[in-house]
LODREN-768491 format. One line per 10 residues: number of its first residue (from 1); their letters; for each residue x, y, z of C-alpha. Coordinates in steps of 0.2 Angstrom, whole numbers. Example, Ala and Ser with C-alpha at 12.3 -4.5 7.8 and 13.67 -1.06 7.14 Angstrom:
BEGIN
1 = AS = 62 -22 39; 68 -5 36
//
This chain:
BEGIN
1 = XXXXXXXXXX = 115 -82 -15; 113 -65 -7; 117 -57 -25; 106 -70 -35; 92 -62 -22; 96 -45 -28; 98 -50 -47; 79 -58 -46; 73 -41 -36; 80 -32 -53
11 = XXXXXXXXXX = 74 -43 -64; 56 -42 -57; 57 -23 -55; 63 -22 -73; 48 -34 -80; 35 -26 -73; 42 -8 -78; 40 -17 -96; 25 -25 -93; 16 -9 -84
21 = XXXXXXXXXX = 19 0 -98; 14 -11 -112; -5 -12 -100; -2 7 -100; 2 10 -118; -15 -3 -122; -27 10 -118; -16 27 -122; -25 36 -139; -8 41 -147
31 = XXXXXXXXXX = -1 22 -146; -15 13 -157; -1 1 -162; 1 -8 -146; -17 -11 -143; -17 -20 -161; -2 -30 -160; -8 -35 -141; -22 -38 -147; -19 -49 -163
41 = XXXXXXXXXX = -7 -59 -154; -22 -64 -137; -33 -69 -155; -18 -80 -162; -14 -88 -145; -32 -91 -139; -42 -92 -155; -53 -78 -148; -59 -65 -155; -58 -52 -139
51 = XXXXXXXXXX = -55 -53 -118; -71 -61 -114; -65 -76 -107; -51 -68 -96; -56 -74 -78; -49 -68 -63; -40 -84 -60; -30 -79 -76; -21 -64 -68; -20 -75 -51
61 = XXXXXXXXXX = -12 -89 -56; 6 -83 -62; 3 -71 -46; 2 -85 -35; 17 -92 -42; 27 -78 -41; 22 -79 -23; 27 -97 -18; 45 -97 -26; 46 -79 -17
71 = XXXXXXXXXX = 40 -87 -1; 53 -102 -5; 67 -92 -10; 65 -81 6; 62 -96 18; 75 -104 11; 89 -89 15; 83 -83 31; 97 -73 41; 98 -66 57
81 = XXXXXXXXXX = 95 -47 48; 77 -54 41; 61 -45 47; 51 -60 48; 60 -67 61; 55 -52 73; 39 -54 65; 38 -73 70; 45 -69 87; 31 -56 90
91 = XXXXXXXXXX = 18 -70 86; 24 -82 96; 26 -70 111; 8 -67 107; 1 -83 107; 9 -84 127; 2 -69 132; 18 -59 133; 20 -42 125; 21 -43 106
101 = XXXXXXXXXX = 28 -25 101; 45 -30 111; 54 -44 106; 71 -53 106; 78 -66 94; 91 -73 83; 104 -70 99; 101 -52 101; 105 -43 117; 92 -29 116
111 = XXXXXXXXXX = 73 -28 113; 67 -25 94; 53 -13 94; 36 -20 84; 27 -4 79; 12 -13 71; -6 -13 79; -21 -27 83; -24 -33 66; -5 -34 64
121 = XXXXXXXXXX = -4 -47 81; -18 -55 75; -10 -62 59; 6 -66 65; 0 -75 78; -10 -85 67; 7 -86 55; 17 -91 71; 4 -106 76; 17 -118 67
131 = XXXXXXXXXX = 31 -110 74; 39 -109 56; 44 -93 48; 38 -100 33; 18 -98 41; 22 -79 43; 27 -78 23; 13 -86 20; 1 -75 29; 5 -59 24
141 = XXXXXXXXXX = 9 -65 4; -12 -71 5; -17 -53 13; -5 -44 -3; -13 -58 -16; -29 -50 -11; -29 -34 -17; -31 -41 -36; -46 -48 -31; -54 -32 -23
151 = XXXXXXXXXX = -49 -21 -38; -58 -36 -48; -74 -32 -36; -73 -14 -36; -67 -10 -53; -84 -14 -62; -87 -18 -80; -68 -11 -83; -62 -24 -72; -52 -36 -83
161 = XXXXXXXXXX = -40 -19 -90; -38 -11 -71; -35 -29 -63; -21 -34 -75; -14 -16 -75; -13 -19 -54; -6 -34 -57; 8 -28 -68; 10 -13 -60; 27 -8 -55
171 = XXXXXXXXXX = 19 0 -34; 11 -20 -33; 22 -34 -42; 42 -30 -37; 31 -31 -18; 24 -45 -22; 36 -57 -28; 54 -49 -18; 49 -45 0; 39 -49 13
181 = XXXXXXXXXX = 29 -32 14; 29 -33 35; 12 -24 35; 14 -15 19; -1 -23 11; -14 -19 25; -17 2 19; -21 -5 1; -32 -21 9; -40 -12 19
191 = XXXXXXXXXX = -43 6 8; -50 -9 -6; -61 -18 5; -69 1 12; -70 6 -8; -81 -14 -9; -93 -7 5; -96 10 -2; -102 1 -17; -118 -5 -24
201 = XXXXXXXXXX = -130 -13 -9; -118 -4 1; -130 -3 16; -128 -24 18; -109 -21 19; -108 -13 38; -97 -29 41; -83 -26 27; -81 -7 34; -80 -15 52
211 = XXXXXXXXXX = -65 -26 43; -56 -9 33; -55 -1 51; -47 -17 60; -36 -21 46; -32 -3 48; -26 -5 65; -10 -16 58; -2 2 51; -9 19 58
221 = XXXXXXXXXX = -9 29 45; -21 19 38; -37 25 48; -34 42 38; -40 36 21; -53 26 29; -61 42 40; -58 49 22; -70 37 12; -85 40 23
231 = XXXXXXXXXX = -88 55 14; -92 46 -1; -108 38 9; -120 53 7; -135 53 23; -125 41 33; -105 45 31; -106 52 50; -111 37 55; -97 26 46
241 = XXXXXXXXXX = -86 38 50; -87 37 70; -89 17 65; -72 18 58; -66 28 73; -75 15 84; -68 0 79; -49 9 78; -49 15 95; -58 0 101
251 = XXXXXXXXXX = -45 -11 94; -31 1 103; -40 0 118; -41 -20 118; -21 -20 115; -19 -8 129; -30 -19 141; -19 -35 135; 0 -25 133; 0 -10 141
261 = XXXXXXXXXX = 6 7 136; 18 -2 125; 4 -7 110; 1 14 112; 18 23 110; 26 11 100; 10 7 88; 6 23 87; 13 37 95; 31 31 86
271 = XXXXXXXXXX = 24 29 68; 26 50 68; 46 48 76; 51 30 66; 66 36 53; 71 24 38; 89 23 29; 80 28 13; 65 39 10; 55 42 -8
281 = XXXXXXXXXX = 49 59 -4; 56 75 1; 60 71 17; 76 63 7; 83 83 10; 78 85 28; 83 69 35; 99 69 24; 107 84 29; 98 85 49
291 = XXXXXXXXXX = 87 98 45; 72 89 52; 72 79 70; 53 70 74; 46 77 88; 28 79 96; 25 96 87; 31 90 71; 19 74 75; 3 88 78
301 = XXXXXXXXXX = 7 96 60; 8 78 49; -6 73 60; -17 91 57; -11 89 39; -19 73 36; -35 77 46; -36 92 36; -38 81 21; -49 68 30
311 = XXXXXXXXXX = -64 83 35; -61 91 15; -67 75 7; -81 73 20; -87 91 18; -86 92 1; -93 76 -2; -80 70 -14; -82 53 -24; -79 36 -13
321 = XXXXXXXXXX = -63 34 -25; -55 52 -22; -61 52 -1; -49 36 1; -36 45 -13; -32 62 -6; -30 58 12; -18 42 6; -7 53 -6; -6 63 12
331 = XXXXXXXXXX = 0 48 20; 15 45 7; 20 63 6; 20 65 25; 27 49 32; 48 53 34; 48 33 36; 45 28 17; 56 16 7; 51 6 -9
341 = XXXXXXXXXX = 42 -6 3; 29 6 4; 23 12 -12; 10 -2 -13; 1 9 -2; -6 21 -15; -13 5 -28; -29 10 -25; -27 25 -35; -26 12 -52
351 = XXXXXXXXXX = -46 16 -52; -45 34 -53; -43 33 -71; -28 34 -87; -22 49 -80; -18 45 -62; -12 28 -67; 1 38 -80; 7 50 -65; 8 32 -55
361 = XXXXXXXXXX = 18 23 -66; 31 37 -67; 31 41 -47; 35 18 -48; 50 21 -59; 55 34 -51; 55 26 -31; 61 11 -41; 76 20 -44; 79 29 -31
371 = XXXXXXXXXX = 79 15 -22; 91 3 -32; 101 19 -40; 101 35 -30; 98 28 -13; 110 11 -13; 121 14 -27; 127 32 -25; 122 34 -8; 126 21 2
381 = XXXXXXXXXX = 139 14 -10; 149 28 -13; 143 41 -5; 136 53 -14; 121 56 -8; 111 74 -17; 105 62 -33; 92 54 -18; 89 69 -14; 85 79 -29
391 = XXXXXXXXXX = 73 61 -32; 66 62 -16; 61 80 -20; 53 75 -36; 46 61 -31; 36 74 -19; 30 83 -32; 22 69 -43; 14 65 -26; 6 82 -26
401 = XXXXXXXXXX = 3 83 -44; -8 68 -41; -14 77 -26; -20 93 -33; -25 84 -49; -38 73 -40; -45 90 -29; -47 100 -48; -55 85 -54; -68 82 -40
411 = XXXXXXXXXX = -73 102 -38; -77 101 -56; -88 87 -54; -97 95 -40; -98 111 -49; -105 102 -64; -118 93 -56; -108 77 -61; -114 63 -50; -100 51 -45
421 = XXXXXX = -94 37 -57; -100 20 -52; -87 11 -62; -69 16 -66; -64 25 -80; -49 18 -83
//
């Protein structure tokens, strides 16, 4: 059974490597020949003459699919090694007032640490209500269902091409329909829903940015992208940005009230010292051959890193897209704690446009292989471990490609006079 798991995770991961491409190669000039095959067959199997009538309930319904027999198969194998039991445990602790961030279960002798903030409590205790595991799948498989629906509402008049291309995409659906994400989906939730707010009307929208921060508090990095985005907000982004602030430290300061130190060194002081069997970037080299150790001075350097990011798109006034972009590519390049599991982080970069979303597409194969080739394969199969590290490495680099890529392309914009697109360009 365990295998037949692993077969469908390839399978997925395979698909939508196909599928991605075929999105990608719809829109590339040099591949005219996709777009009119893709295109004659919608008008054969619809009778349509063009997209028009795709709906977002088109690209949702073979998601939401793909999400119940995932949230069956996974319910239906559970084992003593599965997250979501530690996840249900901390739920359950929280619904009895007891501290949620150390837990026991399945028969172990030890307390598991649960390094996820408010938000994170929140939702499992509201998936642990039934006191079936099942109620915590389905919780967090809603929150990773939502980010096709906030691309769909930030997107604009390209919204049909950049929601299908999220759906397919190979950082979204292996996520989606293999694993339970434990959290991953709260950086691109909540980056979306601040990209919503900054929107049209986005002075009625103080409430969604109010919702971006506490969602934020589930996994810490996330407040970096966030502080990022009020930049974008002209007159008021020093106002949304000690909102965001606000509601973050607010939301720590409740848990400390309710837990104790616990929901503040393990939530966030250990996010900077949590290690991971397999990273995608090139702490792959560091960790690999104990060249790097976490430790609070290499904590103050990621951290002044990321904040370095954060006050650049607030002073330069960068575009609401590439203020949540830069300082979240500095989440992925920094974090020594970064399997496959995360990569849906950095989705919200689908709207920056054909370009970003090539360099995105071959920074997913390439995790996507590193993980299933380099990292398990060679590396913990037979133990030959410099293939994951000269990915990792590379992997690093597309990251700063993207990186300095988005910088150029916002200082040429402001040098121009350029006002910042309202609608992708994708």
């Amino acid at each position: 059974m365990a295998n037949l798991g692993f077969l469908g995770s390839i399978a997925i991961l395979l698909v939508s490597l196909v599928l991605n491409l075929v999105v990608l190669a719809y829109r590339w000039p040099r591949t005219p020949g996709v777009r009119r095959t893709v295109d004659r067959i919608q008008r054969r199997v619809t009778g349509r003459p063009d997209w028009s009538w795709l709906k977002l309930v088109h690209i949702l319904i073979p998601l939401i699919v793909l999400t119940a027999v995932n949230v069956g198969w996974q319910v239906g194998t559970l084992h003593c090694a599965d997250d979501s039991l530690a996840i249900l445990t901390s739920g359950e602790a929280a619904l009895h007032g007891q501290n949620p961030f150390l837990v026991t279960y399945c028969g172990g002798t030890s307390p598991d640490q649960i390094p996820y903030g408010l938000a994170s409590v929140t939702l499992d205790a509201l998936g642990a209500v039934t006191g079936w595991v099942g109620g915590i799948w389905i919780v967090w498989q809603l929150l990773a269902l939502a980010v096709v629906p906030l691309v769909w509402g930030v997107a604009g008049e390209d919204r049909r091409y950049v929601s299908v291309l999220t759906a397919t995409s190979i950082l979204y659906l292996p996520n989606l329909a293999t694993n339970i994400g434990v959290d991953n989906a709260v950086v691109p939730v909540s980056v979306l829903v601040m990209l919503y707010a900054l929107g049209p009307m986005a002075r009625t929208r103080t409430g969604l940015k109010g919702v971006a921060a506490f969602l934020s508090t589930a996994r810490f990095p996330a407040l970096f992208p966030l502080l990022g985005s009020s930049g974008a907000a002209g007159p008021v982004r020093g106002r949304q940005f000690a909102g965001v602030l606000a509601v973050f430290l607010g939301a720590a300061g409740v848990s400390y009230a309710l837990w104790g130190w616990d929901a503040i060194n393990i939530v966030y002081l250990g996010q900077f010292s949590r290690l991971s069997g397999g990273t995608l970037n090139f702490f792959a080299v560091l960790l690999q051959q104990g060249w790097f150790l976490p430790s609070l001075a290499s904590a103050a350097i990621q951290g002044g890193v990321l904040l370095a990011l954060v006050l650049l798109v607030n002073f330069r006034r960068y575009s609401a897209r590439a203020a949540c972009a830069i300082p979240l590519i500095g989440v992925m390049s920094l974090s020594q704690y970064l399997n496959f599991h995360f990569v849906v982080w950095i989705v919200p970069l689908v709207l920056l446009g054909s370009t970003a979303n090539s360099w995105l597409y071959l920074y997913g194969a390439g995790a996507a292989f590193d993980e299933v080739v380099t990292e398990r394969y060679f590396g913990s199969g037979l133990g030959i471990w410099w293939p994951y590290e000269v990915t990792g490495v590379l992997l690093s680099a597309l990251l700063l490609y993207l990186l300095i890529w988005i910088i150029r392309d916002e200082e040429a914009r402001i040098r121009s006079g350029t006002s910042a697109p309202k609608h992708s360009p994708a």
